[in-house]
Backbone bond lengths (Angstrom), bond angles and torsions (degrees), N, CA, C in turn:
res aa  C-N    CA-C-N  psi(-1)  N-CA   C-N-CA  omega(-1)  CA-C   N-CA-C  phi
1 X - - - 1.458 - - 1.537 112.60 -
2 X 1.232 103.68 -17.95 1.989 106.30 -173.07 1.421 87.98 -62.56
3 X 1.720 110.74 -163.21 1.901 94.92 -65.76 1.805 92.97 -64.95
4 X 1.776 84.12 177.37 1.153 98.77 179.38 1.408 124.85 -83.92
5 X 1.093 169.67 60.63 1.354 163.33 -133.60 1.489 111.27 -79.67
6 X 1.469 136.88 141.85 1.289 166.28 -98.86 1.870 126.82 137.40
7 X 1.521 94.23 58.44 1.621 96.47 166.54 1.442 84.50 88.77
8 X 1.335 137.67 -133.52 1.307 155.47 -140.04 1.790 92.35 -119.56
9 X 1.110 114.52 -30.45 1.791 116.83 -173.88 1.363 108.12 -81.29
10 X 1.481 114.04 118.43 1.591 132.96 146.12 1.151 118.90 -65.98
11 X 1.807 123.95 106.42 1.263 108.38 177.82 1.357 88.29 -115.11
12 X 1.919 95.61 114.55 1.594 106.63 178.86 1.775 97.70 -138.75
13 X 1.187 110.06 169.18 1.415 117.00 -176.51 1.459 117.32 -49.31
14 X 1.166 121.67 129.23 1.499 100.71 161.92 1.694 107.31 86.91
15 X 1.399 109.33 -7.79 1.923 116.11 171.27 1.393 95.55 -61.56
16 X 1.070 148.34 -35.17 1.533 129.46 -136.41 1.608 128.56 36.41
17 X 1.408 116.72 21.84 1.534 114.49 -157.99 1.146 104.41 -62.01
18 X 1.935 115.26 127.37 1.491 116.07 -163.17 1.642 100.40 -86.22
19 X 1.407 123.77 121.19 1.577 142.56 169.87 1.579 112.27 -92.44
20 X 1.798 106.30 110.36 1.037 89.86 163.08 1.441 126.46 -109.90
21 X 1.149 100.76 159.88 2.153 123.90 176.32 1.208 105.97 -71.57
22 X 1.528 103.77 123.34 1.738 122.82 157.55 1.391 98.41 -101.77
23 X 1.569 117.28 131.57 1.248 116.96 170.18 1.706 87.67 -136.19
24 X 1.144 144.27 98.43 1.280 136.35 -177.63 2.131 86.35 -134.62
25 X 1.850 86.46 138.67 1.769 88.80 159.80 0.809 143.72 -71.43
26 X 1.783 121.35 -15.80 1.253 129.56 171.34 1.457 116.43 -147.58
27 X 1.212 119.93 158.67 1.448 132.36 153.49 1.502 100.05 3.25
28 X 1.386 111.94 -87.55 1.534 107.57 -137.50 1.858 79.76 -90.92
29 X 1.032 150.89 2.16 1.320 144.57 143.10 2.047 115.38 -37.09
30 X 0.979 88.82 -52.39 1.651 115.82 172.64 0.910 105.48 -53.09
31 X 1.947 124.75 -81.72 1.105 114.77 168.18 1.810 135.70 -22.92
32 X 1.167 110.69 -40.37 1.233 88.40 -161.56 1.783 97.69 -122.29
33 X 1.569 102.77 28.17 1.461 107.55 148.94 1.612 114.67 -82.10
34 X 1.724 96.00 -43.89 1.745 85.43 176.76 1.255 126.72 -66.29
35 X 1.145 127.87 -4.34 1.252 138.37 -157.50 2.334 99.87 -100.56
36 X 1.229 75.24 -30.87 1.822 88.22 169.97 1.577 123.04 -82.72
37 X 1.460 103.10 -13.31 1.263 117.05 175.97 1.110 131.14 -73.65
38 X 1.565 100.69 -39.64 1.485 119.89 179.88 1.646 126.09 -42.56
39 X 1.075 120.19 113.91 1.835 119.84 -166.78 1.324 103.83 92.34
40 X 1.208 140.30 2.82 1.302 150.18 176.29 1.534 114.98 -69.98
41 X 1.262 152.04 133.46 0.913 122.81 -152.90 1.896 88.51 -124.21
42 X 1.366 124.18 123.38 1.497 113.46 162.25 1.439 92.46 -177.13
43 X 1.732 118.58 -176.44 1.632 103.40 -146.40 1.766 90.39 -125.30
44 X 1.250 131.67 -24.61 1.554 119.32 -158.23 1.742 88.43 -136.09
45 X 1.206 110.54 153.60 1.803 133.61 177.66 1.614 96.73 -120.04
46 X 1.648 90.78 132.30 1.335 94.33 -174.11 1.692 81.84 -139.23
47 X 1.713 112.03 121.24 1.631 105.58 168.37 1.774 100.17 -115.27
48 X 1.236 84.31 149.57 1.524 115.05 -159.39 1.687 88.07 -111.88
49 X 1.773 111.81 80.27 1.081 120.22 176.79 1.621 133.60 -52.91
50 X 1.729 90.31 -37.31 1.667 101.36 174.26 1.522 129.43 -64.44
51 X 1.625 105.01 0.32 1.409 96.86 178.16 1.584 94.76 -93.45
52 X 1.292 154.09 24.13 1.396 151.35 152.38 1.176 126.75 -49.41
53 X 1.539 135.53 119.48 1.063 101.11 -157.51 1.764 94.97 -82.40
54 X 1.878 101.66 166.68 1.382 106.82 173.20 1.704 126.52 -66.47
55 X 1.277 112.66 133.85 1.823 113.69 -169.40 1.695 80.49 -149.75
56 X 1.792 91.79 177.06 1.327 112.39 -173.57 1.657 95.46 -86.54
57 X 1.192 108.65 3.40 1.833 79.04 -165.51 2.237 85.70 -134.22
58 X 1.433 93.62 55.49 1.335 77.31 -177.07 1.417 126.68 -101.20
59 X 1.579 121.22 -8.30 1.947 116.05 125.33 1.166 122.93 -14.48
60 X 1.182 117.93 -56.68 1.814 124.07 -155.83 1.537 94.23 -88.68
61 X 1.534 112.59 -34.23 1.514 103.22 177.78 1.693 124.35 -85.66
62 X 1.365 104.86 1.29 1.551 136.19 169.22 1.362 100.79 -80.18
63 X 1.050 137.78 -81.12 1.261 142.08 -162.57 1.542 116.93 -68.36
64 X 0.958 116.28 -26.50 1.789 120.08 179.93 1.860 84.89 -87.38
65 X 1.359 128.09 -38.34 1.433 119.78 -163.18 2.383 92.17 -59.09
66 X 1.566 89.59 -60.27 1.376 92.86 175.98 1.536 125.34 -32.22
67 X 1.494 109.55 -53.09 1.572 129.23 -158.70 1.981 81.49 -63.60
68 X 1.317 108.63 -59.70 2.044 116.85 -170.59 1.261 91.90 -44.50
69 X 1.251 132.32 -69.11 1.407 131.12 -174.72 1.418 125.11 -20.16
70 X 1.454 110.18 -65.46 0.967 130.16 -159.46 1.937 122.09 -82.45
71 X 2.166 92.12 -21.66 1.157 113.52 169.90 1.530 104.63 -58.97
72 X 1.321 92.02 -66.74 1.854 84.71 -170.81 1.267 116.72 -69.58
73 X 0.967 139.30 -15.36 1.733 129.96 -160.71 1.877 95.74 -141.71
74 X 0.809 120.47 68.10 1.559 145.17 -162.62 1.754 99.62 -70.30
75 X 1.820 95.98 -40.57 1.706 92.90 -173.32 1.474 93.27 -97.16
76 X 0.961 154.07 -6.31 1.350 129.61 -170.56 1.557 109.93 -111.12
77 X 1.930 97.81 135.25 1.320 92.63 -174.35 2.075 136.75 -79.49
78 X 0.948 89.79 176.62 1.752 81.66 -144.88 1.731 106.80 -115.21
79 X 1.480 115.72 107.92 1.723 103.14 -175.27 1.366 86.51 -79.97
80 X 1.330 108.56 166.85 1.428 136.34 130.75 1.425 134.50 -53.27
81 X 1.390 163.28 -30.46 1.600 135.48 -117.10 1.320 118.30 -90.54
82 X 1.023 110.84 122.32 1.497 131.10 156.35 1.481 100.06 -71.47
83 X 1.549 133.37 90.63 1.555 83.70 177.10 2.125 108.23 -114.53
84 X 1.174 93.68 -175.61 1.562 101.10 -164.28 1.019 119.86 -64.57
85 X 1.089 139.08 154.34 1.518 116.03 -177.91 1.697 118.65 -79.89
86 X 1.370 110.93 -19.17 1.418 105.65 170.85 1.112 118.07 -78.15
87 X 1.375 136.38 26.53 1.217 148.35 -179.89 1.596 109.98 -148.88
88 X 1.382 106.81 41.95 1.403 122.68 172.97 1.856 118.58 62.82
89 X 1.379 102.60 26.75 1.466 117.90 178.82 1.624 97.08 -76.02
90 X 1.631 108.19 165.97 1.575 117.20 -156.97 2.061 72.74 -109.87
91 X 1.217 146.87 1.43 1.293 117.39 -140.94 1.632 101.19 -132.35
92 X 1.057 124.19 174.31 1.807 111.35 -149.91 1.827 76.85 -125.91
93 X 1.306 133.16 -8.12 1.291 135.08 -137.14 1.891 97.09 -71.88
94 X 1.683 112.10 153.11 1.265 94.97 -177.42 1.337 128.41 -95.94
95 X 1.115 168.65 158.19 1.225 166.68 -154.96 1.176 110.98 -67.36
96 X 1.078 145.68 -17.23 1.828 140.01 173.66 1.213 100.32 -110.19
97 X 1.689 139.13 8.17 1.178 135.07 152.93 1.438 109.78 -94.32
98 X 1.132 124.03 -60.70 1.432 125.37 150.71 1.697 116.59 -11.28
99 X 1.138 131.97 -64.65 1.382 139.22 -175.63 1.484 95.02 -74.01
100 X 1.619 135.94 -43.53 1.559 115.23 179.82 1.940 115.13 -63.89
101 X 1.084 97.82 -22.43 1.608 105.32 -170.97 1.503 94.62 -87.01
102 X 1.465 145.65 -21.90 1.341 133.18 179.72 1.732 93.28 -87.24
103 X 1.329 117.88 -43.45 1.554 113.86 -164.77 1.653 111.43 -57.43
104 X 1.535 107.98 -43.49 1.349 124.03 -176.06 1.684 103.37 -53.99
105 X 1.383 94.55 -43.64 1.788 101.67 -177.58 1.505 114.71 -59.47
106 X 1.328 114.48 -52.60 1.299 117.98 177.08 2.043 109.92 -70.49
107 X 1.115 88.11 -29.36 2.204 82.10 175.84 1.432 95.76 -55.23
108 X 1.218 116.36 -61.77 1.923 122.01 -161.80 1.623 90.98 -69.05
109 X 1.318 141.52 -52.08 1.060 133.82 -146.05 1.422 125.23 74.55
110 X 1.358 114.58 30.06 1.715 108.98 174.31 0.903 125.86 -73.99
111 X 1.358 145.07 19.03 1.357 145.68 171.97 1.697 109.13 -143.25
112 X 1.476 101.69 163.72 1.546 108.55 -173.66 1.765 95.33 -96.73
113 X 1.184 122.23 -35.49 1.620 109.66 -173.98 1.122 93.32 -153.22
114 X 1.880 108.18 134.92 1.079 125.51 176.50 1.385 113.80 -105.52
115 X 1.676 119.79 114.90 1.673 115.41 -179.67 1.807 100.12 -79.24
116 X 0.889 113.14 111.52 1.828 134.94 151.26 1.575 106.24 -81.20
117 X 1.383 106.32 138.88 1.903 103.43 169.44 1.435 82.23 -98.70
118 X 1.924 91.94 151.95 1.345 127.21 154.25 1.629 116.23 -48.74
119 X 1.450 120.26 -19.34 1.436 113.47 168.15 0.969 108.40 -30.09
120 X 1.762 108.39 -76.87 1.833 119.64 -165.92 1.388 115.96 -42.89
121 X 1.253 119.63 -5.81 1.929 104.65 -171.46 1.685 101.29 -118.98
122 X 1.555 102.18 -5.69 1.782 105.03 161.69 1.123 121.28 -55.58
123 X 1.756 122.62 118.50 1.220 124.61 -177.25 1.829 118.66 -57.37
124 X 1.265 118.87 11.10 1.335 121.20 -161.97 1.623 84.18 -102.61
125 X 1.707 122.79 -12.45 1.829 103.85 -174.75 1.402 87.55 -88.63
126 X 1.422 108.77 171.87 1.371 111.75 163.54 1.367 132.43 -52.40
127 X 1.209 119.97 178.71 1.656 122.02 152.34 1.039 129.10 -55.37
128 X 1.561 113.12 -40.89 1.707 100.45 175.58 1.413 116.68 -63.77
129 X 1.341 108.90 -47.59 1.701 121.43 -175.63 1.725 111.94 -50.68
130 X 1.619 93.21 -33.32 1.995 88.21 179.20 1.629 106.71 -77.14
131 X 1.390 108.29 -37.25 1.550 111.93 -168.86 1.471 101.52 -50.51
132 X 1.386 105.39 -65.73 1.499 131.67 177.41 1.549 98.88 -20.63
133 X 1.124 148.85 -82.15 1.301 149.29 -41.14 1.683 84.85 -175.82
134 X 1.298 108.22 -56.32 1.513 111.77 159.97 1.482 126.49 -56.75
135 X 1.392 101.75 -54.98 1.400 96.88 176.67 1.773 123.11 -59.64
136 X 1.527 107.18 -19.12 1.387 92.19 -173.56 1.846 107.22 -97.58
137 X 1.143 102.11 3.68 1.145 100.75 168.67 1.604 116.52 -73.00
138 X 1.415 94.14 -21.14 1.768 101.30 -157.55 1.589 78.84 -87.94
139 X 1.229 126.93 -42.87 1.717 117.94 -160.09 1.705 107.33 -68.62
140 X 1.444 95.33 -22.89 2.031 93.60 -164.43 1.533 79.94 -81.43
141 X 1.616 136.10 -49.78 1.676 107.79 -161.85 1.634 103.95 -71.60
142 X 0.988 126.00 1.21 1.740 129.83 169.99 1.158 115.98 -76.92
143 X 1.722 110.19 -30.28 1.569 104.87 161.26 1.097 113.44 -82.16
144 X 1.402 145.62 -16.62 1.292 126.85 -136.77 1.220 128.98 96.25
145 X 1.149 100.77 -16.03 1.957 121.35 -175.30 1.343 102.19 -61.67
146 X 1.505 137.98 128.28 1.365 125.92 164.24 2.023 109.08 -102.84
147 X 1.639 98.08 149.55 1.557 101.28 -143.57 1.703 71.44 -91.08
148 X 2.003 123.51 164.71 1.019 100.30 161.76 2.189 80.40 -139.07
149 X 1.410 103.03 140.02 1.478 98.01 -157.53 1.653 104.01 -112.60
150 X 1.178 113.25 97.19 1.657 111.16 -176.23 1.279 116.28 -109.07
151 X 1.885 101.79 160.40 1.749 119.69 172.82 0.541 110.43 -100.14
152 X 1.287 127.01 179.42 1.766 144.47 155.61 1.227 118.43 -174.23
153 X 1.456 104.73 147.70 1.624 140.83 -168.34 1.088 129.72 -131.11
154 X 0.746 120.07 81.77 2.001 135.04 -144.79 1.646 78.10 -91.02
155 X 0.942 169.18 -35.05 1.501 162.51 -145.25 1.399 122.06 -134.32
156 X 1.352 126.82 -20.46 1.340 124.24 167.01 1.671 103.34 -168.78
157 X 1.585 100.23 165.86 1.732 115.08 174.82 1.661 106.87 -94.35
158 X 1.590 116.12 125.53 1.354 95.11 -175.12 1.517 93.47 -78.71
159 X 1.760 104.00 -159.61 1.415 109.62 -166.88 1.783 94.87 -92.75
160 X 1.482 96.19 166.55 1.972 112.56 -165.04 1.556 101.37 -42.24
161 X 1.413 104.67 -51.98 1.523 99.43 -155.03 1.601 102.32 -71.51
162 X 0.986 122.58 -36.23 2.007 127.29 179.85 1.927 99.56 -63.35
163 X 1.243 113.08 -24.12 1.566 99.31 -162.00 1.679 76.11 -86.48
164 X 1.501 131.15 -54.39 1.511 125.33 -165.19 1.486 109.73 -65.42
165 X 1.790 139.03 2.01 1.210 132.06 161.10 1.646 93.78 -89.75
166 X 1.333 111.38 -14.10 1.791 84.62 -174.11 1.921 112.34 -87.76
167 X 1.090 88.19 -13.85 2.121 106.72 -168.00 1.753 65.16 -78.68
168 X 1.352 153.22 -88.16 1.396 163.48 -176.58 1.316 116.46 -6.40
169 X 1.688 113.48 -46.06 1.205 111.97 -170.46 1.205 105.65 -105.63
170 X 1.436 129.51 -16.68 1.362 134.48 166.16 1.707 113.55 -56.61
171 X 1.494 93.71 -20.38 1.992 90.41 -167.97 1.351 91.37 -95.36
172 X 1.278 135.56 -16.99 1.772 130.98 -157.63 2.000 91.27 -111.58
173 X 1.585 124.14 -7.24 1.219 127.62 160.31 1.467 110.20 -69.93
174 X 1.385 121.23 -43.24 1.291 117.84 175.03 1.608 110.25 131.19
175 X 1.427 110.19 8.52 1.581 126.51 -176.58 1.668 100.35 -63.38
176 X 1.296 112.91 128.64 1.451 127.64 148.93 1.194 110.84 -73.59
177 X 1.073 147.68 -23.16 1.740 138.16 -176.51 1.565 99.15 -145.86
178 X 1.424 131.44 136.84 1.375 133.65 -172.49 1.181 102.37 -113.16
179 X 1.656 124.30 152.00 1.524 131.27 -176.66 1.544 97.26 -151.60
180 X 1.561 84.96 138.85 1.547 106.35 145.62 1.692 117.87 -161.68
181 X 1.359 87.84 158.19 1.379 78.01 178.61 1.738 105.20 -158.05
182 X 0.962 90.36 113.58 2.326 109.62 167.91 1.146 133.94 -88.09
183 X 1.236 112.74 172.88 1.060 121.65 -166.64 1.728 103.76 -120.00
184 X 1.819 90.08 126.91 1.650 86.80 -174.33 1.638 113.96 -104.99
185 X 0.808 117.94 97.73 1.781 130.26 177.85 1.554 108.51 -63.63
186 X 1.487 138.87 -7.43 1.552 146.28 -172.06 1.257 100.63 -160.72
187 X 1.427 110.37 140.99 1.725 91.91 150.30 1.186 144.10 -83.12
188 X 1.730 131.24 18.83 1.099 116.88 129.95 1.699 134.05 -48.47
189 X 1.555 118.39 -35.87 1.579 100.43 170.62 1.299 111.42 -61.66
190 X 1.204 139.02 -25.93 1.439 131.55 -158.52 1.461 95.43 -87.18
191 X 1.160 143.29 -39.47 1.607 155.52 148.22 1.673 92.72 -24.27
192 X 1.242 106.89 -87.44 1.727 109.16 -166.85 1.547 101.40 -48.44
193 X 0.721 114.58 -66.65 1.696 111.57 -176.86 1.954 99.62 -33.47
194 X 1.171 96.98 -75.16 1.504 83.10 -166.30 2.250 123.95 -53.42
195 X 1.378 101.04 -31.60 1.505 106.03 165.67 1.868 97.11 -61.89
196 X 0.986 140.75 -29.15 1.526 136.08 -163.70 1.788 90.19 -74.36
197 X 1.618 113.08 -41.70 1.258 99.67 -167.65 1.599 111.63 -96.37
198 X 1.135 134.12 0.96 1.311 123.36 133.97 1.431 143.55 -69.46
199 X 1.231 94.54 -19.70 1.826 95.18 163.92 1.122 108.44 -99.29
200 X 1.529 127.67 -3.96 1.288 111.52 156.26 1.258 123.26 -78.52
201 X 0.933 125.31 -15.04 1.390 137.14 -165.31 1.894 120.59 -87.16
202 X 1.278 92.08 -23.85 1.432 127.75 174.39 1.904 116.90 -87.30
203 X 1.490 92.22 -32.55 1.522 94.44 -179.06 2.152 107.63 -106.15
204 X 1.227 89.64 -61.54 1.677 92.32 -179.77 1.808 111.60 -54.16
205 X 1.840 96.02 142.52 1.602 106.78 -160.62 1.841 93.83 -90.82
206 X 1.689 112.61 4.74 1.488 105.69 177.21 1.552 110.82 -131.55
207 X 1.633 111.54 -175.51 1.684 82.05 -162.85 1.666 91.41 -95.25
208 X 1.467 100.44 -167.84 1.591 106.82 -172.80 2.131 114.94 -141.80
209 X 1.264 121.33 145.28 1.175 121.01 -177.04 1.528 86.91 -105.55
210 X 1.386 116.69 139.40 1.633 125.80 167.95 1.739 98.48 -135.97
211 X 1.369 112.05 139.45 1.400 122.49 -171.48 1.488 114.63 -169.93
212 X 1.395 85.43 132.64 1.732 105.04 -161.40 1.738 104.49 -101.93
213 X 1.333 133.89 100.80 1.168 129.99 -179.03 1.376 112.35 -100.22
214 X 1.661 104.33 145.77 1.711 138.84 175.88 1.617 95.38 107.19
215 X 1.065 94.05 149.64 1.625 107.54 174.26 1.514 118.73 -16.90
216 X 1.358 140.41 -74.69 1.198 146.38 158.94 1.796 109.09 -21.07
217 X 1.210 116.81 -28.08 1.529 113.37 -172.95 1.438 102.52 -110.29
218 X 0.913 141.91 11.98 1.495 143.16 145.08 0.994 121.20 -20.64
219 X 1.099 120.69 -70.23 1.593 145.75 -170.85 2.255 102.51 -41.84
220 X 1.582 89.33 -42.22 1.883 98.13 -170.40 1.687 93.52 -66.96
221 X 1.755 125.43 3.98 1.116 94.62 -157.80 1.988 104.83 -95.31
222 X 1.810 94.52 -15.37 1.353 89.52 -177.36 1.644 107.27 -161.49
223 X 1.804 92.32 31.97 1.814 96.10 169.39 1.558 103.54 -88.21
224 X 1.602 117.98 105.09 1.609 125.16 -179.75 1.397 109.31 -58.51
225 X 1.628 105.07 -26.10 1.998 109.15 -172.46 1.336 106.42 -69.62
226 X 1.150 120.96 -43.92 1.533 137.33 -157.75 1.169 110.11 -98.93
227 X 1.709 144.10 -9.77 1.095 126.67 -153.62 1.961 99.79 -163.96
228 X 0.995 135.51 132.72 1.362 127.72 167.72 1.683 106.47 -112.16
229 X 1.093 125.83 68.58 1.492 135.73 154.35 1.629 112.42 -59.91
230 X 1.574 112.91 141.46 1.805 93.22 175.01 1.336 118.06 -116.85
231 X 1.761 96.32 17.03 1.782 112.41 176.31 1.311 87.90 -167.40
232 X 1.851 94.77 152.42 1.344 124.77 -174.81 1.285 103.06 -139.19
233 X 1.550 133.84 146.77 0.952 105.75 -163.07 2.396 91.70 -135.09
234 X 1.060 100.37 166.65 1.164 107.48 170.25 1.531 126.61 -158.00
235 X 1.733 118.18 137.12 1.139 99.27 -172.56 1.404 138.84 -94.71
236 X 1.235 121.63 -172.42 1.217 110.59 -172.95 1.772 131.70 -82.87
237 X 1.660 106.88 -19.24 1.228 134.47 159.03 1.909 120.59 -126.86
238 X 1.441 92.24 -92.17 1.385 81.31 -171.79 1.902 95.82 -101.94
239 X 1.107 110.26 155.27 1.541 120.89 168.07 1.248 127.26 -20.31
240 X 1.836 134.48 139.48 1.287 105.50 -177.38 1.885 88.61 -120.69
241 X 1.668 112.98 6.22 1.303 111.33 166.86 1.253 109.28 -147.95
242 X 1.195 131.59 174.65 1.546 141.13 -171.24 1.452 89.46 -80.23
243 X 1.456 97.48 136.88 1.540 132.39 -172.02 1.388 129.76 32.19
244 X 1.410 93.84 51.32 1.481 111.50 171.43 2.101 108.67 -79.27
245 X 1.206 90.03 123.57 1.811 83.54 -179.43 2.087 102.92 -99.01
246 X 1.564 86.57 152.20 1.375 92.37 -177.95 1.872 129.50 -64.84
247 X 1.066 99.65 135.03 1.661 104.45 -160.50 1.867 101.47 -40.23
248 X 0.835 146.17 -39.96 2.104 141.18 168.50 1.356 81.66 -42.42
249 X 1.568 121.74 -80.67 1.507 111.51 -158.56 1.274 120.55 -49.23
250 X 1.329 106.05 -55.90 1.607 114.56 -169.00 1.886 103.83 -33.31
251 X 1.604 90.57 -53.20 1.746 113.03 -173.82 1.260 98.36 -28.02
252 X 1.537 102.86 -62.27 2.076 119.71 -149.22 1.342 106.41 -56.63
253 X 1.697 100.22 -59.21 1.816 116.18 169.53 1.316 119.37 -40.87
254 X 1.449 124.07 -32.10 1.677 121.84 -174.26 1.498 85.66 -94.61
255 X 1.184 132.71 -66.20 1.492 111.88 -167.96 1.617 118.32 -55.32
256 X 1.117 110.01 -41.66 2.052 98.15 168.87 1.364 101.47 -64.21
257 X 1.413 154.71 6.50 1.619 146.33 -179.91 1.323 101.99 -82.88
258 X 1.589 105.29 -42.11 1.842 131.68 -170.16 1.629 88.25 -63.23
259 X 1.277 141.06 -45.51 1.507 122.77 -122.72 1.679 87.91 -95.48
């Protein structure tokens, strides 16, 4: 199944393809991030919907944000995340609104990959939330939609073998692109993290994002020796995770990895 292909983008192990973050509060915030982008050089758009602020009409301000997206940057492919707030989301929104605003996304099809957290398929949510949660996975690969299924650990890296059952269960969930990303408190986690993404990379039949956040985890964002990630991501102003470096740097760091 490697890599995955998307327009002109290979998302295969070890690409580093640099993704950048929209985190803007509104509409015309958006606007005139893309407009800063232009001559910018990086390969995938990833908007980070939950930093919007909350209104009654914030579907309609979802979907026109999508439609802008896609106007200007037509070839590059485009995640979705809304993400939750227990997984370091900016948004208070509740969980059966959350699932109408991803479903609506996948009916129209405005995006090329939708990041869902692995929360929703934890047997600790209910039944509706897994049913839910399954089925729209099954409807977005019916469009064409590719699913992309991430963790997170805002407080510690578990140990190698628990992070390589989670890259495991993300591929047998039905994820086209796998994520995680920790938090490294020593630099041994930032070590384990990166051995997690070479044996993942070696075992899983899809590709995978691995990412080490806060200063100490930098290094997972664009050491090619140490790490096979197949996107890196950077934002467009201020950070949308701990130790995200700014897209010039990010650039400089992946091109001295090459030399």
């Amino acid at each position: 199944m490697k890599p995955l292909k998307i327009g002109d983008v290979l998302f295969d192990d070890g690409a580093f393809n640099v993704c950048i973050t929209l985190t803007p509060g509104t509409v015309d915030e958006l606007r005139k991030d893309l407009y800063s982008l232009k001559g910018r050089v990086f390969r995938i758009i990833e908007w980070r919907a939950d930093y919007l602020l909350l209104t009654s009409r914030l579907s309609e301000e979802i979907e026109a944000g999508l439609r802008l997206i896609k106007e200007a940057f037509p070839e590059k492919p485009l995640i979705f995340t809304y993400r939750w707030k227990e997984e370091g989301g900016q948004t208070s929104l509740e969980p059966k609104e959350l699932y109408r605003i991803r479903r609506e996304i996948v009916e129209q099809n405005l995006a090329d990959i939708m990041d869902i957290e692995m929360y929703w398929f934890r047997n600790a949510q209910n039944e509706e939330n897994l049913d839910a949660y399954f089925s729209l996975v099954k409807e977005a690969k019916g469009k064409g939609m590719k699913v992309l299924l991430s963790w997170h650990d805002f407080s510690t890296t578990p140990d190698e073998e628990q992070l390589l059952r989670i890259f495991r269960t993300q591929e047998k969930l039905g994820a086209d692109l796998a994520k995680i990303a920790v938090a490294a408190v020593v630099e041994s986690d930032l070590d384990r993290l990166m051995k997690a993404s070479f044996r993942t990379a070696k075992s899983l039949a899809i590709p995978h994002i691995a990412l080490s956040m806060g200063d100490l985890g930098k290094k997972s964002r664009y050491d090619r020796k140490k790490s096979m990630s197949s996107v890196t991501f950077a934002p467009v102003h201020n950070p949308s995770a701990p130790g995200q470096l700014p897209l010039d740097e990010l650039q400089e760091r992946l091109n001295e990895e090459q030399e």
